[in-house]
C-alpha positions in Angstrom: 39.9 -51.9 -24.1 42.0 -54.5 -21.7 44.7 -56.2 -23.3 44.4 -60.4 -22.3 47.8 -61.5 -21.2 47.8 -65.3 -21.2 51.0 -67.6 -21.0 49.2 -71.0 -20.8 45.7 -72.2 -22.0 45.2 -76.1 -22.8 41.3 -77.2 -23.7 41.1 -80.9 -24.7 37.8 -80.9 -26.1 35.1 -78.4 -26.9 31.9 -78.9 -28.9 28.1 -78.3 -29.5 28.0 -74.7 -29.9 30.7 -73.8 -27.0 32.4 -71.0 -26.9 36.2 -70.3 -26.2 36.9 -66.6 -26.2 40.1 -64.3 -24.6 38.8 -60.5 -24.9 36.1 -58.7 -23.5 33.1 -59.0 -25.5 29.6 -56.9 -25.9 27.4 -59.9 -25.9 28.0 -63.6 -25.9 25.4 -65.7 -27.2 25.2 -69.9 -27.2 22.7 -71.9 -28.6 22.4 -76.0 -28.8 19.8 -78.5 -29.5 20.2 -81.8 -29.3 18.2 -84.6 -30.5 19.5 -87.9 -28.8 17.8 -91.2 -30.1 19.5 -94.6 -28.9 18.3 -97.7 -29.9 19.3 -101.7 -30.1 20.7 -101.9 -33.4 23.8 -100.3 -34.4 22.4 -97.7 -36.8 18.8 -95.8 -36.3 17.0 -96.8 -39.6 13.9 -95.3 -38.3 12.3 -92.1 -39.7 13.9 -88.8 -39.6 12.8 -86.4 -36.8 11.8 -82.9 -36.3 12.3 -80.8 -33.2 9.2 -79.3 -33.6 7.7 -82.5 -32.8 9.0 -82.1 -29.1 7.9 -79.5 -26.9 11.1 -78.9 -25.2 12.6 -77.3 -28.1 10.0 -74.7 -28.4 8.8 -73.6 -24.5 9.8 -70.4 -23.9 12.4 -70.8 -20.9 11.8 -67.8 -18.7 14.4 -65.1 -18.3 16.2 -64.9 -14.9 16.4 -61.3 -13.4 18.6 -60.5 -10.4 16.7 -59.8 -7.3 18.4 -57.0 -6.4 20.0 -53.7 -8.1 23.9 -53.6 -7.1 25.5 -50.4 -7.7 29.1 -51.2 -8.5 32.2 -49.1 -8.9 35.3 -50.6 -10.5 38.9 -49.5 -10.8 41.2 -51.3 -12.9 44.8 -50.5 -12.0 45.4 -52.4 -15.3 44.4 -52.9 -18.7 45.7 -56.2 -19.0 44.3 -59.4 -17.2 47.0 -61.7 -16.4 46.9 -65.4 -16.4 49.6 -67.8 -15.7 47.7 -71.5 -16.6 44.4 -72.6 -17.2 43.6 -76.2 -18.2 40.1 -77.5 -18.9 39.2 -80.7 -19.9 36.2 -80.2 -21.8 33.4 -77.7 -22.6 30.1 -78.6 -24.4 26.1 -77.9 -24.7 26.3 -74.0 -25.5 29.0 -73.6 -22.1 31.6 -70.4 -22.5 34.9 -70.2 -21.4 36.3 -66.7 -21.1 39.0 -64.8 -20.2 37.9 -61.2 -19.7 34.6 -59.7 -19.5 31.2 -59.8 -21.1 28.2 -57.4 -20.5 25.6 -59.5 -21.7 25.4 -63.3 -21.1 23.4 -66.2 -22.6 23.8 -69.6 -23.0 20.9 -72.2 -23.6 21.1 -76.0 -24.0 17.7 -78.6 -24.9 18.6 -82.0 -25.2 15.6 -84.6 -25.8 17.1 -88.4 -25.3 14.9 -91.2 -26.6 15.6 -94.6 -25.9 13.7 -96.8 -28.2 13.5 -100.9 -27.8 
């Protein structure tokens, strides 16, 4: 286990299933789905929707596999990562921000936008 040695972190915003995390973690999973309707009046009194109704939010999005096997051999001199300043303005639609290390990544973001007259 690493031991996170941070002096400064500043995050303005973060939203819609983001993830702000100092440690190492197993397996970091984000998820967000987002159902976007704009319209010409100032409140949607149309009917309620269903993300079933949209095909986006139910494809199957294909998982990437790296193209080649890279053998790796690490040596940390330290159990502590050291950071002196990070500073991020804003983190949304199922992004991670991490300070350490994570063996298993996955982050996922559907948005459908409809603009109706």
């Amino acid at each position: 286990m690493r031991i996170s040695c941070v002096q400064m972190l500043r995050v303005d915003s973060i939203s819609l299933s983001s993830i702000l995390l100092v440690g190492d973690a197993l397996r970091v999973k984000s998820n967000s789905k987002d159902l976007i309707i704009q319209s010409k009046a100032p409140f949607y009194l149309g009917p309620d929707r269903d993300f079933s109704e949209f095909p986006i939010f139910a494809k199957e999005i294909p998982e990437t596999k790296a193209p080649v096997h890279i053998q790796m051999n690490v040596r940390n001199e330290s159990k502590c990562i050291k950071v002196r300043e990070i500073d991020v303005n804003s983190a949304a639609d199922s992004s991670v921000i991490q300070i350490g290390s994570t063996c298993s990544l996955a982050c996922e973001s559907r948005i459908k936008n409809i603009k109706e007259s």
